[in-house]
Rosetta silent file (secondary structure, phi, psi, omega in degrees, C-alpha in Angstrom):
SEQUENCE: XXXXXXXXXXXXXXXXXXXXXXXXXXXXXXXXXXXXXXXXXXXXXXXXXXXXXXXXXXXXXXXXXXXXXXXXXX
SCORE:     score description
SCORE:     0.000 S_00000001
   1 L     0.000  -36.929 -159.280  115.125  114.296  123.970 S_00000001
   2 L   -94.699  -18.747  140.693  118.192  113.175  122.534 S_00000001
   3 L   -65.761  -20.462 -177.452  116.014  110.330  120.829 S_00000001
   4 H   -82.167  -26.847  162.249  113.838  112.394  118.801 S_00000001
   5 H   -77.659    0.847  167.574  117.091  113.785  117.319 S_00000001
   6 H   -97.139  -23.539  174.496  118.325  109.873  116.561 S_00000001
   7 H   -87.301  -16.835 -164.449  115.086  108.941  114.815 S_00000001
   8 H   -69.514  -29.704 -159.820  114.755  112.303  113.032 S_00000001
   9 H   -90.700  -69.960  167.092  118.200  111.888  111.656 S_00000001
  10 H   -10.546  -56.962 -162.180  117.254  108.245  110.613 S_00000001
  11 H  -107.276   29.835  147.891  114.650  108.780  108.799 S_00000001
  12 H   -92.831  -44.882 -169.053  115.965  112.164  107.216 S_00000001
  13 H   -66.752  -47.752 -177.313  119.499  109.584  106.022 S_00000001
  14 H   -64.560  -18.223 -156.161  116.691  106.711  104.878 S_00000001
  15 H  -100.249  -46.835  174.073  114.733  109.275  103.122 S_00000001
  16 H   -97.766   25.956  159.402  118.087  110.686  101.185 S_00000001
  17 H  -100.546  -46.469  133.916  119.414  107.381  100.622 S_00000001
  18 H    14.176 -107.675 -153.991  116.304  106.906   98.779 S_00000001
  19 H   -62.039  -27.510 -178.864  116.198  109.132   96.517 S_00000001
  20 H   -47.506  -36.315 -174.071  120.377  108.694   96.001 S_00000001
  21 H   -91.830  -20.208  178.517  119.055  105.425   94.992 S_00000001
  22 H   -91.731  -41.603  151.215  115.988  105.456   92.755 S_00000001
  23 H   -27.949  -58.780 -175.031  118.302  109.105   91.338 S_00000001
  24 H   -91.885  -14.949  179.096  120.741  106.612   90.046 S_00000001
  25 L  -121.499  129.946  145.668  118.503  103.593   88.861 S_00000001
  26 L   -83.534  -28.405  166.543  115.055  104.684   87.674 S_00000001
  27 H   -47.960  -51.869  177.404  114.245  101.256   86.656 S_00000001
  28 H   -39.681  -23.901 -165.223  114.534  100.391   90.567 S_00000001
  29 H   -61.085  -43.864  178.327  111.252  102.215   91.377 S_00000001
  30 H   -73.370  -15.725  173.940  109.371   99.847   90.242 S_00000001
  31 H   -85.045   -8.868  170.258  110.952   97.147   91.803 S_00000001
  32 L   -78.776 -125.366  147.044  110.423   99.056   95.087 S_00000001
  33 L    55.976  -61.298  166.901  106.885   99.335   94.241 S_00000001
  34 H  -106.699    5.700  143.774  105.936   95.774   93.316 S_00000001
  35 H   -49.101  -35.745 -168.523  108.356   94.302   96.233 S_00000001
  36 H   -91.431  -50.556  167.194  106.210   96.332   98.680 S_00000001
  37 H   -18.505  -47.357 -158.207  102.886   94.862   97.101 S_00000001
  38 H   -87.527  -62.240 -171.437  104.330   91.815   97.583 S_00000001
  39 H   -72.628  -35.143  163.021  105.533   91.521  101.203 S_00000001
  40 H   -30.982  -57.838  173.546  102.081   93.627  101.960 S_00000001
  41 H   -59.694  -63.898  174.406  100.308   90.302  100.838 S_00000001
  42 H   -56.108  -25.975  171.977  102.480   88.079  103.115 S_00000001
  43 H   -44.128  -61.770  174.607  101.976   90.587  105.839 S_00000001
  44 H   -41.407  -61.859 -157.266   98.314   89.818  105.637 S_00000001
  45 H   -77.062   36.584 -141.306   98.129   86.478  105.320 S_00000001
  46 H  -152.221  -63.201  145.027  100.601   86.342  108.335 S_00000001
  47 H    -9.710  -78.180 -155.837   97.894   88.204  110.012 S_00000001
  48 H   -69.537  -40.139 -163.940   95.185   86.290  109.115 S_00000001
  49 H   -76.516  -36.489  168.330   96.707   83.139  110.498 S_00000001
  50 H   -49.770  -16.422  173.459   97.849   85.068  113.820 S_00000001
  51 H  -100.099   -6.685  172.558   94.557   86.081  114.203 S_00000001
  52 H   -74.078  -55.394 -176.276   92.799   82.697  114.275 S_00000001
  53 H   -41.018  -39.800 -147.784   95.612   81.654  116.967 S_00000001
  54 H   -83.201  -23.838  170.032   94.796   84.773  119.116 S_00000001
  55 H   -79.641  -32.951  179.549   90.806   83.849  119.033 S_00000001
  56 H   -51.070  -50.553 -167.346   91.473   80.400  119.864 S_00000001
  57 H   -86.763   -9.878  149.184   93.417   80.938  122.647 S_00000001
  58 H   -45.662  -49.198  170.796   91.209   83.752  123.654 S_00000001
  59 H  -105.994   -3.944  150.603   88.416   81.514  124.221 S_00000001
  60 L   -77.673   23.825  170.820   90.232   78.853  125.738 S_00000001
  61 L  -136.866  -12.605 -176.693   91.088   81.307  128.428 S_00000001
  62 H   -74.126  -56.330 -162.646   87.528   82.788  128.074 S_00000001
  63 H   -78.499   -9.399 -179.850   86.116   78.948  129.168 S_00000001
  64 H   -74.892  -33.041 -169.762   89.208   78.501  131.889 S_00000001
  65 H   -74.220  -18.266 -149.270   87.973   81.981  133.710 S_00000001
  66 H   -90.763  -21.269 -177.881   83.966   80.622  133.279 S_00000001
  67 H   -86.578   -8.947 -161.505   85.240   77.019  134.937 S_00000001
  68 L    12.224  106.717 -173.873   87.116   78.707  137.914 S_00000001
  69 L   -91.255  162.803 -171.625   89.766   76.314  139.097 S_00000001
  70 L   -37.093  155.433  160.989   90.743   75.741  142.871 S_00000001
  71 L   -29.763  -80.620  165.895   92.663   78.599  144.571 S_00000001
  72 L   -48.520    5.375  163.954   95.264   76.556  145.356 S_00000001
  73 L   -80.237  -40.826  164.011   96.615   75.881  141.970 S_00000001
  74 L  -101.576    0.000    0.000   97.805   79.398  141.719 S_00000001
């Protein structure tokens, strides 16, 4: 219980630290704006490479269950 009042109060302080801040620079908005654009595109491609690892190794664990090694290994 006493977490839902520590994130609410988070994100009510990030949300009026905000505005304190785009309130005193208006220029900043935009630099919010295409910053976010920007790490969104690295996000992806971040993504994209994590998701070729996660199939690889997906089916190299797909063909380890289909070979079934001795017992006694585990």
């Amino acid at each position: 219980m006493a977490l839902n009042y520590i994130w609410a109060a988070l994100i009510l302080l990030g949300i009026i630290a905000g505005l304190l801040f785009i309130l005193g620079d208006t220029a900043c908005l935009s630099e919010i704006t295409s910053s976010t654009f920007e790490m969104s595109k690295y996000a992806f491609e971040i993504i994209l490479g994590l998701t070729g690892t996660l199939a690889l190794w997906m089916e190299i664990l797909n063909i380890g269950e289909k070979i079934r090694p001795p017992h006694f290994l585990f």
